[in-house]
N, CA, C and O atoms as a printed pandas DataFrame, in Angstrom:
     atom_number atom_name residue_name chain_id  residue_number  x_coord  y_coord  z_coord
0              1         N          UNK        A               1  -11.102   -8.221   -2.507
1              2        CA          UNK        A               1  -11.070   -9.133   -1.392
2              3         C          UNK        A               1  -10.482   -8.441   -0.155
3              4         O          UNK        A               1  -11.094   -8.657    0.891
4              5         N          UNK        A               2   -9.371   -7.623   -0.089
5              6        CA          UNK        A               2   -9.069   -7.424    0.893
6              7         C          UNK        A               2   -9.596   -6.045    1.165
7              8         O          UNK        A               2   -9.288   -5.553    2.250
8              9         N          UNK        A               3  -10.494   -5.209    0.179
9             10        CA          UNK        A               3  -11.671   -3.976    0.982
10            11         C          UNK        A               3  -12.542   -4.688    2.242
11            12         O          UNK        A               3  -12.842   -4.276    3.363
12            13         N          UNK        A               4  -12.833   -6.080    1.452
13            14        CA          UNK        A               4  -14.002   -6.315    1.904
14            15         C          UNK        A               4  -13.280   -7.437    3.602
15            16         O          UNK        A               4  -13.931   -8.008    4.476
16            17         N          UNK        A               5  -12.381   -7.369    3.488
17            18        CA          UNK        A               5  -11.725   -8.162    4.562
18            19         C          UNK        A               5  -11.243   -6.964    5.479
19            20         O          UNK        A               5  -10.721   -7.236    6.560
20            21         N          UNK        A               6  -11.411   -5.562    5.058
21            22        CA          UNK        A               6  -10.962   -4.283    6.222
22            23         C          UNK        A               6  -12.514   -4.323    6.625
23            24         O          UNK        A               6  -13.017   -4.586    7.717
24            25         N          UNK        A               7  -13.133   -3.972    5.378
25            26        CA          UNK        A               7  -14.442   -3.663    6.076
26            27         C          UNK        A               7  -15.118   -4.700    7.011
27            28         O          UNK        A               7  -16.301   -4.362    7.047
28            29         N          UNK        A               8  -14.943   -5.778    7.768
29            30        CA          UNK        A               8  -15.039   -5.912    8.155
30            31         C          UNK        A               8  -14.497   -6.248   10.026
31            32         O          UNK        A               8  -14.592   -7.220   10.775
32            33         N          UNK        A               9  -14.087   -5.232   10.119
33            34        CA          UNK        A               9  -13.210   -4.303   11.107
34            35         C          UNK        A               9  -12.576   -5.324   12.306
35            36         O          UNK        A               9  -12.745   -5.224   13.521
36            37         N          UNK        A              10  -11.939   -6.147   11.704
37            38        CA          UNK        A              10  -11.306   -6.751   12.317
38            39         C          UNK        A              10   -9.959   -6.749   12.675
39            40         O          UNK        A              10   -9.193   -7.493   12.063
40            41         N          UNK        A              11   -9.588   -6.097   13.487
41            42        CA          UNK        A              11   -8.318   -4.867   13.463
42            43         C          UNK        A              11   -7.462   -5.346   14.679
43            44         O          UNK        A              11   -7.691   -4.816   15.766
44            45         N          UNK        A              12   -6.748   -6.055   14.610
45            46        CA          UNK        A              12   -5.457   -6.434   15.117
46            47         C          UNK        A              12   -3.830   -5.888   14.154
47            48         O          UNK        A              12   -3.841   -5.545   12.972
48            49         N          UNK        A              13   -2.838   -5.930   14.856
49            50        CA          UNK        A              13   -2.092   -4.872   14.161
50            51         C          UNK        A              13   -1.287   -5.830   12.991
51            52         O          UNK        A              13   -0.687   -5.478   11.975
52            53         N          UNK        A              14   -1.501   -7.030   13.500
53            54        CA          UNK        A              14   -1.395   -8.554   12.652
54            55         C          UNK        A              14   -1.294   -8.565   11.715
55            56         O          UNK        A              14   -0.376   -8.538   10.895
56            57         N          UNK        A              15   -3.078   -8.641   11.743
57            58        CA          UNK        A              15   -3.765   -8.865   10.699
58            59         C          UNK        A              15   -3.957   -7.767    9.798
59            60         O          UNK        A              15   -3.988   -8.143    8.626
60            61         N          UNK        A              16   -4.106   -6.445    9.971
61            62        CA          UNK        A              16   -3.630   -5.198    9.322
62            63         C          UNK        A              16   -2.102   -5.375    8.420
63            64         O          UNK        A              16   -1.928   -5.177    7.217
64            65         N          UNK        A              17   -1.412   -5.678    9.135
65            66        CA          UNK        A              17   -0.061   -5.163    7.916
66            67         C          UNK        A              17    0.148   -6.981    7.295
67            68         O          UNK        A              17    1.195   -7.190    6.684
68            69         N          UNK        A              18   -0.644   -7.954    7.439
69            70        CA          UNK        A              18   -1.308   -9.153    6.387
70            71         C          UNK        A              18   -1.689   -8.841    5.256
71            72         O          UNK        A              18   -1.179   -9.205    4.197
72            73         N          UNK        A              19   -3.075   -7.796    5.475
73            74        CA          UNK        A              19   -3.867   -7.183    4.751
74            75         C          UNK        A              19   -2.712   -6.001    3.539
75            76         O          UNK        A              19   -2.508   -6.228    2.347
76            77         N          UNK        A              20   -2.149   -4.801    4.353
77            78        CA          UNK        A              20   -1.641   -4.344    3.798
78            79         C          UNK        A              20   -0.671   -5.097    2.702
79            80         O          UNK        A              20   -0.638   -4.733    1.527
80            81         N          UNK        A              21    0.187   -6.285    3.260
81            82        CA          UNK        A              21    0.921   -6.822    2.263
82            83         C          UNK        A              21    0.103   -7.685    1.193
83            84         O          UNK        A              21    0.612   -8.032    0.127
84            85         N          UNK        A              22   -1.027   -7.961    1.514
85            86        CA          UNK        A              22   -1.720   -8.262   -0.320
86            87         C          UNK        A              22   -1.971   -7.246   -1.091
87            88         O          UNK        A              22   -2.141   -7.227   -2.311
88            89         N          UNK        A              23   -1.995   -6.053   -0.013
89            90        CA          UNK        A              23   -2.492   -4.822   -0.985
90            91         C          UNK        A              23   -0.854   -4.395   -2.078
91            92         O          UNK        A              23   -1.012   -3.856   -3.173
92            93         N          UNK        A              24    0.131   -4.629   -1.719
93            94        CA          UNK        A              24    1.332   -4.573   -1.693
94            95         C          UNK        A              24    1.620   -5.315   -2.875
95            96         O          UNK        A              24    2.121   -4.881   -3.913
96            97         N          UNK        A              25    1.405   -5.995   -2.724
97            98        CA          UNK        A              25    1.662   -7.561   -3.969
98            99         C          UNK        A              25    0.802   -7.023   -5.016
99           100         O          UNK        A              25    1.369   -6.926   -6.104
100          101         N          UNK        A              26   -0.715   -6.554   -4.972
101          102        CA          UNK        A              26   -1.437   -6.550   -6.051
102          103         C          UNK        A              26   -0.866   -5.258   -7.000
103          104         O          UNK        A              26   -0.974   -5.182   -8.224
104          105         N          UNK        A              27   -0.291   -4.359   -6.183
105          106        CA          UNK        A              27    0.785   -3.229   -6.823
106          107         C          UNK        A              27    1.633   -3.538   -7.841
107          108         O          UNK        A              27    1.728   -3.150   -9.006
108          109         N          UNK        A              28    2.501   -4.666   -6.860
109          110        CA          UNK        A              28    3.711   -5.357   -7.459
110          111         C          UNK        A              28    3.326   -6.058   -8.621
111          112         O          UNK        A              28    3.963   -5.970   -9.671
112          113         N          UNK        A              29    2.014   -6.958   -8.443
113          114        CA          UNK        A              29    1.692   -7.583  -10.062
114          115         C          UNK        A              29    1.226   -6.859  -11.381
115          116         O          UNK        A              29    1.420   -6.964  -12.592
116          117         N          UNK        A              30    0.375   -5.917  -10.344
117          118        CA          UNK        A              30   -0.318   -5.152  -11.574
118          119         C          UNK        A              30   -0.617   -3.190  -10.938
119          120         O          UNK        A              30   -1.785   -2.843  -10.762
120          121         N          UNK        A              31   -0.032   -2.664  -10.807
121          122        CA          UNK        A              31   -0.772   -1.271  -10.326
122          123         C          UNK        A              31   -1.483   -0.728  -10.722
123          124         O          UNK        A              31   -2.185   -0.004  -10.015
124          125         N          UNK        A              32   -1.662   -0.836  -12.257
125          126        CA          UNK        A              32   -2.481    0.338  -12.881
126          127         C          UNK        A              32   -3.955   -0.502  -12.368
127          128         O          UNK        A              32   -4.927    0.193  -12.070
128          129         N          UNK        A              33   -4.016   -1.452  -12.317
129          130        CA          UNK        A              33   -5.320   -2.219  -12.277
130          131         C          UNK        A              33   -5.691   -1.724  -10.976
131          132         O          UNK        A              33   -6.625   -0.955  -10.746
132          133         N          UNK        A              34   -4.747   -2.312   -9.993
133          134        CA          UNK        A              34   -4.700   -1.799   -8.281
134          135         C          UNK        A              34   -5.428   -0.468   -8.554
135          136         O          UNK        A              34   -6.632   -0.257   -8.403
136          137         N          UNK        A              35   -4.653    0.237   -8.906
137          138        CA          UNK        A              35   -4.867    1.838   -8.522
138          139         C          UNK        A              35   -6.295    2.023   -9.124
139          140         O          UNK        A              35   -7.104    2.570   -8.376
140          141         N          UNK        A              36   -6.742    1.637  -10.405
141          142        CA          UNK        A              36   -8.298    1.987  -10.740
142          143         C          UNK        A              36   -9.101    1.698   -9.780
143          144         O          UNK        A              36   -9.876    2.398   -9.128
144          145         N          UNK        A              37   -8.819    0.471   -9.749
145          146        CA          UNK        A              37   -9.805   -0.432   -8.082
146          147         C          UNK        A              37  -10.242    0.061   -6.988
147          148         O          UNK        A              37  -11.340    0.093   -6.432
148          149         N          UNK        A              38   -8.776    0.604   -6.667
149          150        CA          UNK        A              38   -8.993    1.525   -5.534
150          151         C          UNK        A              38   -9.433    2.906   -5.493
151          152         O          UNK        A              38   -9.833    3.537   -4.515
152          153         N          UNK        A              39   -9.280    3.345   -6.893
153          154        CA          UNK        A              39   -9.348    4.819   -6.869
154          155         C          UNK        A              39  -11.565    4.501   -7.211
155          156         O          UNK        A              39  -12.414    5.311   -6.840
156          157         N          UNK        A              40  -11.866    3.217   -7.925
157          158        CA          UNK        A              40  -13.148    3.590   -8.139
158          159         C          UNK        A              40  -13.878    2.912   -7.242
159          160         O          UNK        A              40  -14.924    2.377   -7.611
160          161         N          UNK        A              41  -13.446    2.825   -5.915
161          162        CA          UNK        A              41  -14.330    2.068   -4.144
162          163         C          UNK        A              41  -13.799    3.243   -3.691
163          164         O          UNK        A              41  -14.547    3.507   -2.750
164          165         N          UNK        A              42  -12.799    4.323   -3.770
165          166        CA          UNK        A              42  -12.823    5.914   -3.195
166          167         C          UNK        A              42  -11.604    5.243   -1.892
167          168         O          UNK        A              42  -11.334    5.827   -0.842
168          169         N          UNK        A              43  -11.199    4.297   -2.210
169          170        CA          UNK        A              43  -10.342    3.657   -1.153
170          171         C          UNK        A              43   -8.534    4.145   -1.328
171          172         O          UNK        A              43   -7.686    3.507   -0.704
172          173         N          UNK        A              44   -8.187    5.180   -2.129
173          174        CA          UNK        A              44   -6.724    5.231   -2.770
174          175         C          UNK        A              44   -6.252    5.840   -0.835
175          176         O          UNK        A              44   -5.725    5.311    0.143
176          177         N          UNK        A              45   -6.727    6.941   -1.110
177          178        CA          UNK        A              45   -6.310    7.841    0.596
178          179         C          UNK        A              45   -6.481    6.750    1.567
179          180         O          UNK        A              45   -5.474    6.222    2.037
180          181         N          UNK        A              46   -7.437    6.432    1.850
181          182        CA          UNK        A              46   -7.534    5.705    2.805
182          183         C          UNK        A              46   -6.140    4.368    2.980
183          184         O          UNK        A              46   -5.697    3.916    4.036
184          185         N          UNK        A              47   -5.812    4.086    1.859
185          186        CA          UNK        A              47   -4.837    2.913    1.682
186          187         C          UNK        A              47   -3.605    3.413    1.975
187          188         O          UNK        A              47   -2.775    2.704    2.544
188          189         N          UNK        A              48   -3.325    4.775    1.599
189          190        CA          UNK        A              48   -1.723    5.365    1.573
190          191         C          UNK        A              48   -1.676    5.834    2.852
191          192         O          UNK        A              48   -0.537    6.107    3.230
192          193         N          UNK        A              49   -2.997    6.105    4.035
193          194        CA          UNK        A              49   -3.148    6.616    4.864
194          195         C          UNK        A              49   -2.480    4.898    5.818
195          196         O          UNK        A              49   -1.361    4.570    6.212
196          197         N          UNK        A              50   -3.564    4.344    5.847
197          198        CA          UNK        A              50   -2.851    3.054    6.441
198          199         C          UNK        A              50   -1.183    2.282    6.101
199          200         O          UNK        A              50   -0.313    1.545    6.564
200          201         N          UNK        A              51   -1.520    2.988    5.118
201          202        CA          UNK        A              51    0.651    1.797    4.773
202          203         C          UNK        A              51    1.107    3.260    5.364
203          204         O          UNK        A              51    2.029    2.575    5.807
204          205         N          UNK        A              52    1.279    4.132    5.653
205          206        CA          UNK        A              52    2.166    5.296    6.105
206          207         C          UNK        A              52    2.122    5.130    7.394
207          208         O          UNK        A              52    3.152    5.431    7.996
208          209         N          UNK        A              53    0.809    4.551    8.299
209          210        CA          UNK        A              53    0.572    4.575    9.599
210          211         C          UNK        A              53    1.396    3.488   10.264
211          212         O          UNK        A              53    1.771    3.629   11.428
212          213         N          UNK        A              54    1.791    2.011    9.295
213          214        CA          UNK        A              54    1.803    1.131    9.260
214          215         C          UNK        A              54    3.580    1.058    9.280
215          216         O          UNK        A              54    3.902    0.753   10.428
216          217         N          UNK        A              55    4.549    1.197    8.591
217          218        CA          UNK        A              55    5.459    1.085    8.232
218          219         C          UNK        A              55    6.704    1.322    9.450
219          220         O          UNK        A              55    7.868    0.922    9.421
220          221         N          UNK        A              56    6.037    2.074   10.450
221          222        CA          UNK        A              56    6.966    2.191   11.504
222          223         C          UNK        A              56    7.041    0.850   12.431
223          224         O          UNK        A              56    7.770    0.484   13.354
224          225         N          UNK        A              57    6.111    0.390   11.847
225          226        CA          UNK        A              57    5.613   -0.916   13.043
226          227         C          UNK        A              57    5.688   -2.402   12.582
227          228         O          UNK        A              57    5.345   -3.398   13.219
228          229         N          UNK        A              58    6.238   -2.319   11.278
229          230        CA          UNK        A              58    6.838   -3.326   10.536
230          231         C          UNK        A              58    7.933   -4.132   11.124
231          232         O          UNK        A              58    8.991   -3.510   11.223
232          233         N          UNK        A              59    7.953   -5.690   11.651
233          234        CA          UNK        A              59    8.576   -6.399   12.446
234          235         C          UNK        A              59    9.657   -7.327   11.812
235          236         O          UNK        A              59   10.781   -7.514   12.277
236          237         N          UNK        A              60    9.201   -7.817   10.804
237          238        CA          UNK        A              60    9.957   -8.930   10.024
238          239         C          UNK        A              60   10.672   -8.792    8.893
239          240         O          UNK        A              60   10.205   -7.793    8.345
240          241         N          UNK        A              61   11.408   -9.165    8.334
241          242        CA          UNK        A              61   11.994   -8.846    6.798
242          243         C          UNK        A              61   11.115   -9.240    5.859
243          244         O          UNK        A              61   11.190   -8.530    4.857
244          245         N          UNK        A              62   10.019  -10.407    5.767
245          246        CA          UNK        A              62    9.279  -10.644    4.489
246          247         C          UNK        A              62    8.194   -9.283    4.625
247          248         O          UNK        A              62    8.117   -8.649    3.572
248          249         N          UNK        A              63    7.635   -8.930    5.380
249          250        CA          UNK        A              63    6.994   -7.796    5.777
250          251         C          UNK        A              63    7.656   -6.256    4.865
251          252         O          UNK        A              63    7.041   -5.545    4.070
252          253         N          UNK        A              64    8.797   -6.153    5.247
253          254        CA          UNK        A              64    9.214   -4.922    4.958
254          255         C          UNK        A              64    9.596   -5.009    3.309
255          256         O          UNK        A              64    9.635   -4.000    2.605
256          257         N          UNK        A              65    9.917   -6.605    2.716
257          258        CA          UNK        A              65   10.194   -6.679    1.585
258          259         C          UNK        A              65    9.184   -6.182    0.743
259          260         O          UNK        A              65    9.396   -5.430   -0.209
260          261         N          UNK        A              66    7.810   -6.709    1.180
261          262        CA          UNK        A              66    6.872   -6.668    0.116
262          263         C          UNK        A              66    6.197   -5.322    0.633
263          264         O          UNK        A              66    5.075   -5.132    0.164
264          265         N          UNK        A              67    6.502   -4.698    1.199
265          266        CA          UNK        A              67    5.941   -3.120    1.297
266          267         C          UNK        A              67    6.900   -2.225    0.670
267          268         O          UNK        A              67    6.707   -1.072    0.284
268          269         N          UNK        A              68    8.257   -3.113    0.612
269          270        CA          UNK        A              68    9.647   -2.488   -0.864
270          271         C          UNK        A              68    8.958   -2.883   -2.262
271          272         O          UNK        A              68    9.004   -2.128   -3.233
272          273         N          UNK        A              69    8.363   -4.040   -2.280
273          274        CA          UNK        A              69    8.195   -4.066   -3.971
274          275         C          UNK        A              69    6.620   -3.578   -3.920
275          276         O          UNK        A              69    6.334   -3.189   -5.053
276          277         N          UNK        A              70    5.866   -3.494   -3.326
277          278        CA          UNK        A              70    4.669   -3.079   -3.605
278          279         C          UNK        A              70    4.914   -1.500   -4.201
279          280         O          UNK        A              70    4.881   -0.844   -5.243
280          281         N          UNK        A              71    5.131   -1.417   -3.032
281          282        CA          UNK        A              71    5.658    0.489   -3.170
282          283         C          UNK        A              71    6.691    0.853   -4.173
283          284         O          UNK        A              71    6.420    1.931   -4.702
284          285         N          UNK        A              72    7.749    0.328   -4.594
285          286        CA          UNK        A              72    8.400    0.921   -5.696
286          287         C          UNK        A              72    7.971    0.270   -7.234
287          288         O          UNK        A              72    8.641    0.639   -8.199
288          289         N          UNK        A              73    7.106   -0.476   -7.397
289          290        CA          UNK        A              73    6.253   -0.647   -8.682
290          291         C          UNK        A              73    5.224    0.404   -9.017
291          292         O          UNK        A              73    4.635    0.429  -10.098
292          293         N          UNK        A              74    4.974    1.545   -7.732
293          294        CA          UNK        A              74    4.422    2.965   -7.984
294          295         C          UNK        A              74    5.143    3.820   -8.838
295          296         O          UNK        A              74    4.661    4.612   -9.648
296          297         N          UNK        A              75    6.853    3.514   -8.500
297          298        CA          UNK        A              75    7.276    4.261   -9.265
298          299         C          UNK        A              75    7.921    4.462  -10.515
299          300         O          UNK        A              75    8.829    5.244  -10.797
300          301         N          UNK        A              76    7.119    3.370  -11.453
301          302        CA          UNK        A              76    6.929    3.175  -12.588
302          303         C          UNK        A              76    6.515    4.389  -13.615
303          304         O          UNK        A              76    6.027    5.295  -12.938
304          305         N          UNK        A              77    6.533    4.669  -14.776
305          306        CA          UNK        A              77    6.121    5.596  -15.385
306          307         C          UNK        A              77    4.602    5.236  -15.801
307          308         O          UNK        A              77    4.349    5.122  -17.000
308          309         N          UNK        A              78    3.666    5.067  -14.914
309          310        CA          UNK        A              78    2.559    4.754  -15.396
310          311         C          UNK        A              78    1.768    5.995  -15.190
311          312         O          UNK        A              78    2.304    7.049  -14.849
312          313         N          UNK        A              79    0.109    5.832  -15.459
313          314        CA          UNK        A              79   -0.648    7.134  -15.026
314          315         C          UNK        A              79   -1.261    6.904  -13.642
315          316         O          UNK        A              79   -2.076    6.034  -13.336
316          317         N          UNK        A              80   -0.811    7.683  -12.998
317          318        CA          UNK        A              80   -0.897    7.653  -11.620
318          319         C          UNK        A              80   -2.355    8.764  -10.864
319          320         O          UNK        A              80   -2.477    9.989  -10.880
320          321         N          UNK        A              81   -3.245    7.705  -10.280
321          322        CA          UNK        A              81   -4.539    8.233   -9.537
322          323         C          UNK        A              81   -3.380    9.379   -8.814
323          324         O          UNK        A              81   -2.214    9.123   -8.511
324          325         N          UNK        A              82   -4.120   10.723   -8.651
325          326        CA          UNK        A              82   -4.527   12.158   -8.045
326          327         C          UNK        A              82   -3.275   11.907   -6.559
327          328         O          UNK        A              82   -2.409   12.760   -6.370
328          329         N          UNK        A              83   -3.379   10.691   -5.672
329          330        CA          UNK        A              83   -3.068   10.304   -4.420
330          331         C          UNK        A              83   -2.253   10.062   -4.809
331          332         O          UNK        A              83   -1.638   11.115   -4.981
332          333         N          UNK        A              84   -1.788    9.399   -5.083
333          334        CA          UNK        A              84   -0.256    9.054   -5.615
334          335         C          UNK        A              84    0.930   10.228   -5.998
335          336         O          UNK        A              84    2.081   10.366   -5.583
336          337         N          UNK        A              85   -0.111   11.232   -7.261
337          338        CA          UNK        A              85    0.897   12.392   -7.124
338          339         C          UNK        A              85    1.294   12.947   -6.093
339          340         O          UNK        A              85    2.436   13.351   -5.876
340          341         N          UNK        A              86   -0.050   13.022   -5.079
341          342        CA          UNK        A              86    0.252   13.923   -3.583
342          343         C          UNK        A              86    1.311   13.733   -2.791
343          344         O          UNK        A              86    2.201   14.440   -2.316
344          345         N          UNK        A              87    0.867   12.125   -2.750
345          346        CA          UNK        A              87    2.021   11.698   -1.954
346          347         C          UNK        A              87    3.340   11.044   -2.078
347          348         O          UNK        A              87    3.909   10.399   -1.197
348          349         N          UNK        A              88    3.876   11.355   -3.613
349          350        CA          UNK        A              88    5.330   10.734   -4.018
350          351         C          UNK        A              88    5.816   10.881   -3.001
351          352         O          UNK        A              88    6.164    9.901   -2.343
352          353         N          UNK        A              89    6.009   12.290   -2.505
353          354        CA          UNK        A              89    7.238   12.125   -1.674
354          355         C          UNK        A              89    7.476   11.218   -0.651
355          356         O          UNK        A              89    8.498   10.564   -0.444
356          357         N          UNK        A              90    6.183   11.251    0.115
357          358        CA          UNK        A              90    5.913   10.444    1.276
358          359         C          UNK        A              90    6.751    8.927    0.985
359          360         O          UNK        A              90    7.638    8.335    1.600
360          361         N          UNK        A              91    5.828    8.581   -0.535
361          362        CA          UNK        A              91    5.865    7.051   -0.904
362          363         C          UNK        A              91    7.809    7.227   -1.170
363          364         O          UNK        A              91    8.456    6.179   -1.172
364          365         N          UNK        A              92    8.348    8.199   -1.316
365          366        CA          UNK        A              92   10.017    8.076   -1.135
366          367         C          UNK        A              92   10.635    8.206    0.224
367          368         O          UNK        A              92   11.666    7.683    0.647
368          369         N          UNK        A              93    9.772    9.031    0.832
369          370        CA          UNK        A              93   10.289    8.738    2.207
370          371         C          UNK        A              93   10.576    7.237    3.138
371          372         O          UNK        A              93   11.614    6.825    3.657
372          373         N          UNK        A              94    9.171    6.640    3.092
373          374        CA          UNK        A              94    8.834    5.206    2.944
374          375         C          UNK        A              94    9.860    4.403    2.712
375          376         O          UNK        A              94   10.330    3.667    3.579
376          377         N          UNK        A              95   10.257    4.474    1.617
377          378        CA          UNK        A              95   11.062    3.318    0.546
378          379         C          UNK        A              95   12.632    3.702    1.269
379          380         O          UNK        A              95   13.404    2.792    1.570
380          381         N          UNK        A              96   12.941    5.012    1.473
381          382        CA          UNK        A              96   14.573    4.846    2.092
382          383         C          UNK        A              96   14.598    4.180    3.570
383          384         O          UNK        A              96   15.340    3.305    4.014
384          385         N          UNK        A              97   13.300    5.049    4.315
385          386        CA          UNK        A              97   12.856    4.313    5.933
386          387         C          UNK        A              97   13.407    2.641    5.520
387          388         O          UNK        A              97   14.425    2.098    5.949
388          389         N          UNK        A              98   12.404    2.069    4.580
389          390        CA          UNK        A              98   12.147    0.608    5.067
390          391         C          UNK        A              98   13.628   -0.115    4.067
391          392         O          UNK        A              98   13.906   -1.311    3.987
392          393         N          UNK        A              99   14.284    0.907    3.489
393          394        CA          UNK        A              99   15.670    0.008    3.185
394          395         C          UNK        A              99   16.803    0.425    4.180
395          396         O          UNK        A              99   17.906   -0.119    4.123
């Protein structure tokens, strides 16, 4: 739902980190599922590319919360899509920024 709610390029900075926080939540409920999903629409980069772009520009506390639990349910001992290894660090950089 929410590929198909980017792809349709409706791009306010709003409605972008909206978007990002369902992507966030679906982490938080389930990642391994998330991450197949994304890794088999070729969408993983593209996603870590936007929450990294995204995070400086984060306004509110429910905002920054759920880009805390989305993002540290990555760092679970699960098997982690290719992107994810790349970018641990990043995704730790992230997590001290937004606490």
């Amino acid at each position: 739902m929410y590929n198909d709610e980017f792809d349709k390029k409706v791009e306010t900075p709003e409605y972008t980190v909206m978007l990002l926080q369902g992507y966030m939540m679906c982490f938080w409920y389930d990642a391994t599922t998330t991450l197949q999903v994304l890794e088999q629409s070729g969408r993983s980069g593209w996603l870590f590319e936007q929450i990294f772009k995204q995070v400086s520009e984060l306004k509110n506390d429910f905002e920054v919360k759920r880009f805390m639990l989305g993002l540290s349910s990555l760092i679970e001992p699960i098997e982690m899509p290719q992107v994810i290894s790349d970018n641990y660090q990043t995704i730790m950089k992230v997590l001290v920024y937004l606490s």
